[in-house]
C-alpha positions in Angstrom: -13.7 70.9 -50.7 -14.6 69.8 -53.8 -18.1 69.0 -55.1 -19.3 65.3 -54.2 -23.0 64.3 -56.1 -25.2 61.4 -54.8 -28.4 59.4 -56.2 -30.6 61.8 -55.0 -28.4 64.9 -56.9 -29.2 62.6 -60.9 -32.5 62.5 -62.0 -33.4 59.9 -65.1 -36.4 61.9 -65.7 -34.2 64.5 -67.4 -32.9 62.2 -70.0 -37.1 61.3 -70.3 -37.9 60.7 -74.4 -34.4 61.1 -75.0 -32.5 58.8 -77.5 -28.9 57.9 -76.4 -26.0 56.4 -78.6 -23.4 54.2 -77.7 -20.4 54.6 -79.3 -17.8 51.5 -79.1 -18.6 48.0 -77.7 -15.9 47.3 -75.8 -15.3 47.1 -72.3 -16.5 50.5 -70.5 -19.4 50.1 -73.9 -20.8 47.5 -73.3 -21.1 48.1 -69.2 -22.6 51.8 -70.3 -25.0 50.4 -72.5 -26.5 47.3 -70.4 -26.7 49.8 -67.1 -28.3 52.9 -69.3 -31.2 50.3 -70.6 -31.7 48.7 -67.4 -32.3 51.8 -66.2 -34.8 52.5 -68.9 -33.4 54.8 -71.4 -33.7 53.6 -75.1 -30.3 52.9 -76.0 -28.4 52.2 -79.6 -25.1 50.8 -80.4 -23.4 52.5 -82.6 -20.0 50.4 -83.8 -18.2 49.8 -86.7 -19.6 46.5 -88.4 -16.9 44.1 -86.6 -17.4 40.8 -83.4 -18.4 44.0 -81.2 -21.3 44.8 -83.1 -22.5 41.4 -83.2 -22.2 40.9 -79.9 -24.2 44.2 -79.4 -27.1 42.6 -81.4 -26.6 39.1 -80.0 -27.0 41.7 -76.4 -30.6 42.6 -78.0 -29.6 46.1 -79.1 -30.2 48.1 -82.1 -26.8 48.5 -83.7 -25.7 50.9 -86.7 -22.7 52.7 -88.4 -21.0 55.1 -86.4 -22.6 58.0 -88.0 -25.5 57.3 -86.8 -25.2 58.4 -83.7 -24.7 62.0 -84.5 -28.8 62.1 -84.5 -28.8 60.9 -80.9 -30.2 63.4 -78.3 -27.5 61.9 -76.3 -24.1 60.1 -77.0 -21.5 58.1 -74.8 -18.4 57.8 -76.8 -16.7 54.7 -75.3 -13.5 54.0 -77.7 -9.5 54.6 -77.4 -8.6 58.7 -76.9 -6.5 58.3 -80.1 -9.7 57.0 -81.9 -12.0 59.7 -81.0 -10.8 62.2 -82.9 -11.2 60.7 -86.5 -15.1 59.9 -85.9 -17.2 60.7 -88.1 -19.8 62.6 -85.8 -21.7 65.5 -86.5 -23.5 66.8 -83.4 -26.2 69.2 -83.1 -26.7 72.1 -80.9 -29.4 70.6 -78.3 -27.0 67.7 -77.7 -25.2 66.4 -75.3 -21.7 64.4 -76.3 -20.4 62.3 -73.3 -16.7 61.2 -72.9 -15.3 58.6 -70.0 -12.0 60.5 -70.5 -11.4 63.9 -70.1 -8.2 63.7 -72.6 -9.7 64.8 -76.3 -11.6 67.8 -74.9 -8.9 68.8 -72.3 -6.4 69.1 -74.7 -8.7 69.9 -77.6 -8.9 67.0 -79.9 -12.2 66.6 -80.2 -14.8 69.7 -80.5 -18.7 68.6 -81.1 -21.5 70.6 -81.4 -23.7 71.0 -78.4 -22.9 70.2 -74.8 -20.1 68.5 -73.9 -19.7 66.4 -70.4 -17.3 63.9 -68.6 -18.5 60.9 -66.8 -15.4 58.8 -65.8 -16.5 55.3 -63.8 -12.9 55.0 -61.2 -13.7 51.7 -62.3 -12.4 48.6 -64.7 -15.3 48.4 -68.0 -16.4 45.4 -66.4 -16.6 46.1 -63.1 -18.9 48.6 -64.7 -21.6 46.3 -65.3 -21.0 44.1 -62.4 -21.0 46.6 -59.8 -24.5 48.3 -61.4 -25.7 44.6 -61.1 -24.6 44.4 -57.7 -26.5 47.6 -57.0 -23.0 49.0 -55.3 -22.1 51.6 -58.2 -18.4 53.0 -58.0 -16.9 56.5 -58.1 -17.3 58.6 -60.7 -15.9 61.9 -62.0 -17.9 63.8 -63.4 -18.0 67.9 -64.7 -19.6 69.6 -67.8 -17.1 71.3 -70.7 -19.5 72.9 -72.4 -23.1 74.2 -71.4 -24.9 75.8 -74.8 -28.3 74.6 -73.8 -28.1 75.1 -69.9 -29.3 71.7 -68.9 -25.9 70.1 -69.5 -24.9 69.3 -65.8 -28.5 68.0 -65.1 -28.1 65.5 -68.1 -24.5 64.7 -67.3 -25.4 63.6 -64.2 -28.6 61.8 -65.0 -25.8 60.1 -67.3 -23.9 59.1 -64.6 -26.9 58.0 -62.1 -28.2 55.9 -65.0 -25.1 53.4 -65.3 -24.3 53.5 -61.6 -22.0 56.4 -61.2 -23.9 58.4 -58.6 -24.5 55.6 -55.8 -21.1 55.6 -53.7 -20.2 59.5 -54.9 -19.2 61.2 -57.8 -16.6 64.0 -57.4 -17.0 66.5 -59.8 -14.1 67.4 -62.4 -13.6 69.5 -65.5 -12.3 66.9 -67.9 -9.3 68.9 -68.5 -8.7 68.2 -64.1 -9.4 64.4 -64.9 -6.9 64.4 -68.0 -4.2 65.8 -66.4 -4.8 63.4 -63.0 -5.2 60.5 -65.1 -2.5 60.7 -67.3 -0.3 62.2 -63.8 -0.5 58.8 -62.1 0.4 56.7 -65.3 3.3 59.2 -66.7 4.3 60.6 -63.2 3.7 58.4 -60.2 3.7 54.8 -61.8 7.6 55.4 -63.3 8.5 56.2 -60.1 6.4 53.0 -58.7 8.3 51.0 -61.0 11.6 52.5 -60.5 11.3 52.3 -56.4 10.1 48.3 -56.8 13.0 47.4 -59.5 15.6 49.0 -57.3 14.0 47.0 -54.1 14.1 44.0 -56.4 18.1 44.8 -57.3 18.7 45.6 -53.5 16.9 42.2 -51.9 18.8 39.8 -54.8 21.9 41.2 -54.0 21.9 40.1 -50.9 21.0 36.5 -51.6 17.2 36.5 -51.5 15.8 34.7 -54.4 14.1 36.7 -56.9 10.6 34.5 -56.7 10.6 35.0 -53.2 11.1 39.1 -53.6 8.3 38.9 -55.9 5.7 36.6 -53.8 6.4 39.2 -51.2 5.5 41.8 -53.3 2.8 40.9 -55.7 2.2 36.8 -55.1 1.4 36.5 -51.8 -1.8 39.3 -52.2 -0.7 40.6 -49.0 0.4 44.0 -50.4 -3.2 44.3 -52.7 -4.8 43.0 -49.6 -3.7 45.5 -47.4 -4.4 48.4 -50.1 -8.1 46.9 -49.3 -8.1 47.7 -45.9 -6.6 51.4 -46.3 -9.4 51.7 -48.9 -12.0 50.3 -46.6 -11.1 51.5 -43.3 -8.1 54.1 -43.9 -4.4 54.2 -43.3 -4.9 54.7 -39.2 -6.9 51.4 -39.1 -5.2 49.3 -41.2 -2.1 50.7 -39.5 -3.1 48.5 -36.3 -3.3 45.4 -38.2 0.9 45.8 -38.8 3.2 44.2 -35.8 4.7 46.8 -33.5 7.9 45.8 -35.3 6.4 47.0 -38.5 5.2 49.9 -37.3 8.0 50.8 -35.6 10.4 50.4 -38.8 8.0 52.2 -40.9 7.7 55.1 -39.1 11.3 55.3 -38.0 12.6 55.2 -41.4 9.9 57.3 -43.1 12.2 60.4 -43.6 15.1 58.6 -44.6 14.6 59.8 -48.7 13.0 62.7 -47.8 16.6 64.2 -49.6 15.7 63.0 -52.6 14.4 65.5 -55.3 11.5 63.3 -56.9 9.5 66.8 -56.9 11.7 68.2 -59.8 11.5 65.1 -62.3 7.3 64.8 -61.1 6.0 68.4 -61.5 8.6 68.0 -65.3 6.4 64.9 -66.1 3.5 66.9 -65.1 4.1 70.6 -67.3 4.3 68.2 -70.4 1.1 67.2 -69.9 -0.7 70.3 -69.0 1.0 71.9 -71.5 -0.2 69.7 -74.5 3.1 68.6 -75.0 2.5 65.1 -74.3 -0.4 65.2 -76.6 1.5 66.4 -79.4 3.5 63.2 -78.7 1.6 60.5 -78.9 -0.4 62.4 -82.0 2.6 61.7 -83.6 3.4 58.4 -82.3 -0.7 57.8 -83.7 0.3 58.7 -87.1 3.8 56.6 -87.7 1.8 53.3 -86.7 2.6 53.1 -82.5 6.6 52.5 -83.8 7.8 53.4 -80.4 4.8 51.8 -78.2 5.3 48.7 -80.1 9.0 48.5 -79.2 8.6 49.4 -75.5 5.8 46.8 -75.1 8.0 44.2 -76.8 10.7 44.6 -74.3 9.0 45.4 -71.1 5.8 43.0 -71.5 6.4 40.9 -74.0 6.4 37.4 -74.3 9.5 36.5 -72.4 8.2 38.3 -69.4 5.1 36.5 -69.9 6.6 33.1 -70.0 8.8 33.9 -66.7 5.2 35.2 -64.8 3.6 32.1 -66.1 6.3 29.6 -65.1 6.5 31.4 -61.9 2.5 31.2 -61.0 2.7 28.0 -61.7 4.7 27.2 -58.8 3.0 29.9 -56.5 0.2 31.5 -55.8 -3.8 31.0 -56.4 -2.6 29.7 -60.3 -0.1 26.8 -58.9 0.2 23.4 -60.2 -0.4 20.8 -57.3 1.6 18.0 -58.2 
């Protein structure tokens, strides 16, 4: 089984005297850096001088170049994966360099001197900060890359007790085991998500049910994210009884009935081009031409003609309709 750390496994006292650097403002940033000073650690921003920075200030915090968190005895570098690597950051050997993604030192795009950790809320940037407030935390992964002063996992974790991490579990990871999980549910499972619902979609229209009724049932209504909630809170055998015996029956009746299909194949394909770096080489390249490619698919799958048809449509249904 893998490792699981709790409150009681972090201790703030080994981040005592320590300065810590905040690198990016955005959302995870700001979370990081409002939960590390409420839990007492002396904290700088350290952003490029843009609306993130002054909000930073506006936040009460000391704010600089980017550079100047190289001198930090601890830095969390909050920005974009395809950022990271052109900072301008010179770390020392008694430091500790902190990622939320396991991406630029799995696959060796970014190499700072000193220790390097992962601390990775399972958690939306906001959420962050509002779950820390809430005194709930979230899951974190967290795991150590590098260990050149041998208190590296203590500090990691002290990291990840001091903005909330530690309080419902943190499971621990080697970033390169985050990167590939990460980047396996958005490259590997969420194409075939997407594929299995636009074929439903195809299926349930084609037989005469109207396409805004297809997509109340599966993304209006809630009842879908709802239930999620209830395997999450209770698991799949207790949410299971909530189904009618109809339901249950159909879904375990026909639960075999793709088991033919070769989904494995295409999956563990997905997943060799990201282990092997291949994927990374990619979207290095797809960095450099200006996002060409990323641009165009954005355009045509979530662009503003499927925005105007998801507005229109919650307009008519859902918690966003228009009473009239």
């Amino acid at each position: 089984m893998a490792t699981i750390f709790h409150d009681e496994d972090g201790d703030l006292a080994d981040l005592s005297g320590a300065t810590v650097a905040v690198v990016g403002y955005g959302n995870q940033g700001r979370s990081w850096a409002l939960n590390l000073r409420d839990s007492g650690l002396d904290v700088q921003v350290c952003v490029r001088a843009d609306a993130t920075r002054e909000q930073a200030a506006t936040d009460g915090f000391a704010t600089s170049e980017v550079a100047a968190a190289s001198d930090a005895d601890v830095v969390c570098v909050l920005v974009p994966d395809d950022v990271i690597p052109s900072l301008p950051l010179q770390r020392p050997a008694t430091g500790l360099t902190v990622v939320a993604s396991g991406y630029t030192l799995a696959f060796d795009r970014f190499d700072p001197d000193g220790d390097q950790g992962l601390v990775a809320p399972r958690m939306l940037g906001p959420e962050v900060r509002r779950c820390y407030e809430e005194g709930v935390g979230f899951i974190t992964a967290v795991g150590v890359h590098r260990d050149v002063t041998g208190s590296a996992k203590r500090r990691v974790l002290a990291v990840a007790k001091a903005i909330g991490g530690l309080r419902q579990g943190a499971i621990e990871l080697t970033p390169t085991q985050e990167a590939i999980l990460d980047l396996a549910v958005e490259q590997a499972l969420s194409p075939a998500l997407g594929l299995v619902n636009n074929m439903f979609v195809q299926v349930m229209t084609e037989h005469g049910i109207p396409l805004e009724a297809v997509i109340t049932e599966l993304v209006l209504s809630g009842e879908f994210e709802r239930t999620m909630r209830l395997v999450r809170e209770g698991g799949y055998a207790a949410q299971f009884g909530f189904h009618s015996p109809t339901s249950q029956y159909g879904q375990l009746t026909r639960r075999e009935a793709y088991a033919d299909i070769d989904v494995g194949t295409t999956m563990r394909s997905l997943v060799d081009d990201i282990v092997s770096g291949r994927f990374a080489d990619e979207w290095d390249s797809e960095r450099d031409a200006g996002y060409p490619k990323l641009v165009s698919l954005r355009e045509r799958h979530a662009g503003p003609a499927v925005r105007q048809f998801e507005e229109a449509l919650r307009q008519e249904l859902g918690e966003g309709a228009i009473h009239r």
